[in-house]
C-alpha positions as CSV (number, residue, x, y, z in Angstrom):
1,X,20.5,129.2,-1.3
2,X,16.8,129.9,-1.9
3,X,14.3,130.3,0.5
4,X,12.5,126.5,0.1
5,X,16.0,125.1,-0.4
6,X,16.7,126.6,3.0
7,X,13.7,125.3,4.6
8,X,14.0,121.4,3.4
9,X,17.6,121.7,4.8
10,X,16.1,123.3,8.1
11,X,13.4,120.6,8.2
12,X,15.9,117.7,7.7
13,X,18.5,118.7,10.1
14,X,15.9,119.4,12.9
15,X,13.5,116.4,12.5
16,X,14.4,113.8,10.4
17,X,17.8,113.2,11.5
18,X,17.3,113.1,15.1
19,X,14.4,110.9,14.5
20,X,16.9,108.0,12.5
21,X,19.5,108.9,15.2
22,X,17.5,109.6,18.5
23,X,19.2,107.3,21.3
24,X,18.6,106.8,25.3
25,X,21.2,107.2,28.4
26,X,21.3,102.9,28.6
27,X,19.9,102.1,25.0
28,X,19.5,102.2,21.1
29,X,17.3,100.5,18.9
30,X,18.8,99.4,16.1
31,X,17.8,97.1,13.2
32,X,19.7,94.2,12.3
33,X,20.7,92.6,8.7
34,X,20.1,89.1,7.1
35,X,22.5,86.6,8.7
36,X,23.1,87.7,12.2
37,X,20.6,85.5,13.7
38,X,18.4,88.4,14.8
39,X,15.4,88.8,12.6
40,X,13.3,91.9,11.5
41,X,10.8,91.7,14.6
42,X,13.3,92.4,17.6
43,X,13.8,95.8,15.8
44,X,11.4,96.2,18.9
45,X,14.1,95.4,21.3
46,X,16.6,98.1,22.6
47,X,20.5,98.0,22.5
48,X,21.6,97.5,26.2
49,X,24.8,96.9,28.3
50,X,25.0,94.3,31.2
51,X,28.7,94.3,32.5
52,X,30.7,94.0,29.2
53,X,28.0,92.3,27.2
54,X,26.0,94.5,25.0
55,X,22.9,92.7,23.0
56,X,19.1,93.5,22.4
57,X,17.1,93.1,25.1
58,X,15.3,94.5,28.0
59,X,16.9,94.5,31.4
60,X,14.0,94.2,33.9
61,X,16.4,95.1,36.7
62,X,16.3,98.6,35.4
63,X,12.7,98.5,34.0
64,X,11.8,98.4,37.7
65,X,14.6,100.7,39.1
66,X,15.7,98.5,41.5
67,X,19.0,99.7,42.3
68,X,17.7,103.4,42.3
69,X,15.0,101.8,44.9
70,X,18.1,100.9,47.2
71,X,19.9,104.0,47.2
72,X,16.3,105.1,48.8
73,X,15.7,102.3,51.0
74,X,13.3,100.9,49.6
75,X,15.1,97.9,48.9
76,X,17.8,96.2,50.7
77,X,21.1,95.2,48.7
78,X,22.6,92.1,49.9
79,X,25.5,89.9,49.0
80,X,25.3,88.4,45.8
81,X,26.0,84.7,44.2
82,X,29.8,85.7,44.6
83,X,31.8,88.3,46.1
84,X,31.6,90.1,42.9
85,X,28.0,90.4,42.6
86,X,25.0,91.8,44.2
87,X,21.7,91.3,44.8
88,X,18.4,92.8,46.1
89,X,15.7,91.5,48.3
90,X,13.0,91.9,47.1
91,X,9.5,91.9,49.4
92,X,6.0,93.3,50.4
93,X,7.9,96.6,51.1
94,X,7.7,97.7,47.9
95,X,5.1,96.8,44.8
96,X,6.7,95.7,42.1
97,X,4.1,96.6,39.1
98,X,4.8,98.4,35.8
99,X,3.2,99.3,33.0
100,X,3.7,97.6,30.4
101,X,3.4,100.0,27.4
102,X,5.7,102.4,28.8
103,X,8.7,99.2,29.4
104,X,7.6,97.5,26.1
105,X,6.1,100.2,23.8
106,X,6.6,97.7,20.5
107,X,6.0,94.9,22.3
108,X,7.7,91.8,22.6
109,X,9.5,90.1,19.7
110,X,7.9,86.4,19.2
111,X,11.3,84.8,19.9
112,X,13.2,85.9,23.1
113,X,15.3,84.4,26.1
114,X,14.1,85.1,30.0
115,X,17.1,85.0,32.3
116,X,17.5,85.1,35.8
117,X,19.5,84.6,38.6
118,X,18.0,84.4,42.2
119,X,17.3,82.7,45.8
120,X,14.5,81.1,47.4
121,X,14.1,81.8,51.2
122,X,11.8,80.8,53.9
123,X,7.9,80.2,53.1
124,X,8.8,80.9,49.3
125,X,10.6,77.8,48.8
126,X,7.0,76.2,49.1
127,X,4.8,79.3,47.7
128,X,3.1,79.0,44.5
129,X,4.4,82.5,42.6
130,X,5.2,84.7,39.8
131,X,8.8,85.1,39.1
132,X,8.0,87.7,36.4
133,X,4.2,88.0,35.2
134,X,1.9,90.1,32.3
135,X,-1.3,90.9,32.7
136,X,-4.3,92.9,30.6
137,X,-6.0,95.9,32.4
138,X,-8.7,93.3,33.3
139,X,-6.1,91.1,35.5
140,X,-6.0,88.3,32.7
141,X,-2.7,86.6,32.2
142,X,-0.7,87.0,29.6
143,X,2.9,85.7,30.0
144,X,4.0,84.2,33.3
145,X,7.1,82.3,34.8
146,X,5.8,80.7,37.7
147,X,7.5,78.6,40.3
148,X,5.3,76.2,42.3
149,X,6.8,75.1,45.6
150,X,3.6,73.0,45.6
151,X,4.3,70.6,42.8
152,X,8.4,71.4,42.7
153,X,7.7,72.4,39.0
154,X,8.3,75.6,37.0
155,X,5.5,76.9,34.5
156,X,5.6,79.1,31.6
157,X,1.9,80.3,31.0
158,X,0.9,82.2,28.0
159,X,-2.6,82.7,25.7
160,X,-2.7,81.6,22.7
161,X,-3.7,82.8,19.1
162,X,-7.7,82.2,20.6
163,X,-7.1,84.0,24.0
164,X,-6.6,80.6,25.6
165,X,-4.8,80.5,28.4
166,X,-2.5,77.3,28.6
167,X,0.6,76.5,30.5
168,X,4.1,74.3,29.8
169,X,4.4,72.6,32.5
170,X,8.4,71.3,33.7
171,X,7.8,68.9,36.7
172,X,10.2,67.5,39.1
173,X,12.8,70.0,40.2
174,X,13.1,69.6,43.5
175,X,17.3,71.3,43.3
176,X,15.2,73.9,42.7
177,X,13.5,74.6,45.3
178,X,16.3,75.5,48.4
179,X,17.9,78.7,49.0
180,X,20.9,78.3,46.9
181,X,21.3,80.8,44.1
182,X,20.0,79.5,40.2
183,X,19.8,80.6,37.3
184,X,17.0,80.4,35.1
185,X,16.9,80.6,31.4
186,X,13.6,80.1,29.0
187,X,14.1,80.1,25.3
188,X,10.4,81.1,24.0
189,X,10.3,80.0,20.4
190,X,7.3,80.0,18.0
191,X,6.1,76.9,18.6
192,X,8.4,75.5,22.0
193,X,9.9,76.7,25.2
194,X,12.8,75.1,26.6
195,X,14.5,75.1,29.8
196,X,18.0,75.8,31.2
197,X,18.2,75.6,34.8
198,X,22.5,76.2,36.0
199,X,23.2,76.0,32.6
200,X,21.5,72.9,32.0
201,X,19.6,71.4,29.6
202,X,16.3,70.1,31.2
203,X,13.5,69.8,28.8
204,X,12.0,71.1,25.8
205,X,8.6,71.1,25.0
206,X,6.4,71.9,22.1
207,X,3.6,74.7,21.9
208,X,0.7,76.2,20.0
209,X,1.6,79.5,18.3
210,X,1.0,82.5,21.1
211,X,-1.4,85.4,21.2
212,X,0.9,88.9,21.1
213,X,0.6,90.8,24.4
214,X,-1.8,93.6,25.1
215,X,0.4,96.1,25.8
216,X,-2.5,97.9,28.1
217,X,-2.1,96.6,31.3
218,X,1.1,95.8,33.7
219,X,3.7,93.8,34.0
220,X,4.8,92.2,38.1
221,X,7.5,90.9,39.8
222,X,7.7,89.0,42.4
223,X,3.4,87.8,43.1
224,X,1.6,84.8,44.7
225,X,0.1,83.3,41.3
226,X,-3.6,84.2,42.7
227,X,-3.0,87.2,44.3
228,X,-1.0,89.9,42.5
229,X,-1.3,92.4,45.2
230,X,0.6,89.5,47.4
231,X,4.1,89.6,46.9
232,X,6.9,86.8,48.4
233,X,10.1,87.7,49.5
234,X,13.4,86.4,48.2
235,X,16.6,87.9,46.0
236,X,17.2,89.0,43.0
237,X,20.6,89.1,41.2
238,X,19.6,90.0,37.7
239,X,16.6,89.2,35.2
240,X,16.6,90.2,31.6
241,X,14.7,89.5,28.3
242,X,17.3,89.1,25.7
243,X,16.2,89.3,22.3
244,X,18.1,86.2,20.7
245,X,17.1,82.9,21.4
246,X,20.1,81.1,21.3
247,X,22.1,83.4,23.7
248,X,25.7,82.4,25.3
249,X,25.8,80.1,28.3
250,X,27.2,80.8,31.2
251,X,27.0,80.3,35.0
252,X,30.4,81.6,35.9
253,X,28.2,84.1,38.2
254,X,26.4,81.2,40.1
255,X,28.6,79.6,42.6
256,X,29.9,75.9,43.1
257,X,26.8,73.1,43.5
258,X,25.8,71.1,45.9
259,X,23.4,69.8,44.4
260,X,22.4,68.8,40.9
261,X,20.0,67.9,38.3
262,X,22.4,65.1,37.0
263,X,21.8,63.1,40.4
264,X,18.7,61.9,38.8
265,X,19.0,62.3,34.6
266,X,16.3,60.4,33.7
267,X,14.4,63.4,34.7
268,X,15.7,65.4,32.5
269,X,14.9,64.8,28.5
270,X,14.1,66.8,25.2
271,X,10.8,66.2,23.8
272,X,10.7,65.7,20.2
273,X,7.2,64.8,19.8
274,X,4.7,67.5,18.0
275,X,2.0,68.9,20.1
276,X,-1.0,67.4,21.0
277,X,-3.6,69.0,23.1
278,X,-3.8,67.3,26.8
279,X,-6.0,65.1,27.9
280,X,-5.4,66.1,31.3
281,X,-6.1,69.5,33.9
282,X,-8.2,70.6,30.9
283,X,-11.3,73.0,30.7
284,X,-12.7,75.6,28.5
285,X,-10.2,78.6,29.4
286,X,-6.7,76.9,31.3
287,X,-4.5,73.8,29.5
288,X,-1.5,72.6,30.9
289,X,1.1,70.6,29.4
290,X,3.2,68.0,31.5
């Protein structure tokens, strides 16, 4: 074989293959074909394994090294939803903040599903704070699920294509706000967000097209909406972004009720109407949506 034969072999086996198939300990990014209800953007989204499931996504629990944190002591690890499970409380003895390139580097996709299972304790039943929050390198928000002991409501805040910073607001949840264990899902779609508490169906709302997120700055768990370097205490099961909006349902890890969203239904319906900009809570830089 000649010398430049030898050295385009050389130069394929030591740097283009490893680049097409370079994987992680927990992950792979793969891309995904026509038809599988995935499309071209969550190339962005890594290959990971929670229990037996393996999808694209992002599984914040890790991002944040939360169980590594316990085997130190920096958090505690107490008894989950069910025997089976476990959790991790989660309070001012550690700050939760990462950054957000180095967890995201392509970003997020535009579609995606937040998940989580947790419980309320003490003052935080009533606190006004950040489940899981974005912010720029100038403290801006970006992306925020918020729970409002004030109101009894749960907000999804985002910016939109104009920097705007406006908020989809789901009022009324007070089987929320104890400290039984729920599970929260979010399907973030183009243009709606719609909300799964326990499995179900709450309300669906319809939104302006989002801003992408500045990847320069950090993401938080666990923060008073106001006051980022305030953190609440309560536990954390598991929270993950999975990269399909229409992911299976399930709440075999939350254990029975005893309370529920269907004692009052009328609460609870899907908006079909197109978006109209609020009339109300409105000024140059916040909307919100009820």
């Amino acid at each position: 074989m000649g010398g430049f034969k030898r050295e385009v072999l050389l130069y394929t086996l030591c740097y283009v293959i490893p680049q097409c198939l370079c994987t992680g300990l927990h992950s792979q990014r793969l891309s995904f074909p026509a038809g599988t209800g995935i499309g071209a953007e969550h190339s962005a989204c890594p290959q990971i394994a929670v229990g037996d499931n393996r999808f694209p996504g992002f599984y914040i629990m890790s991002q944040f090294k939360i169980a590594e944190l316990a085997r130190r002591g920096s958090v505690r690890k107490v008894d989950g939803s069910t025997s089976q499970h476990v959790a991790y409380s989660i309070g001012p003895a550690f700050n939760f903040r990462i950054n957000t390139r180095s967890t995201y580097p392509q970003g997020l996709p535009e579609e995606f599903t937040f998940m989580t299972v947790f419980r309320m304790n003490g003052s935080t039943i009533t606190d006004n704070w950040n489940i899981w929050q974005m912010q720029d390198l100038n403290g801006e928000e970006q992306l925020a699920v918020r729970l409002n002991g004030e109101s009894r409501s749960l907000e999804f805040t985002f910016a939109t294509l104009n920097k705007m910073h406006q908020t989809a607001i789901f009022p009324v949840l007070p089987f929320l706000f104890n400290s039984q264990w729920h599970k929260i899902q979010l399907n973030v779609r183009r243009r709606s967000v719609t909300l799964f508490v326990d499995c179900i169906l709450i309300d669906s709302q319809n939104t302006p097209p989002r801003s992408t997120v500045n990847l320069d700055g950090y993401t938080f768990i666990g923060k008073m909406k106001d006051n980022p370097a305030s953190a609440v205490r309560f536990e954390l099961q598991s929270m993950l972004i999975h990269c399909d909006v229409r992911p299976p349902q399930t709440c075999a890890d939350l254990p029975a009720r005893t309370s529920s969203p269907h004692s009052n239904p009328s609460h609870f319906t899907l908006v079909h109407s197109p978006w109209t900009p609020p009339i109300t809570s409105y000024n140059q830089t916040h909307h919100e949506y009820t």
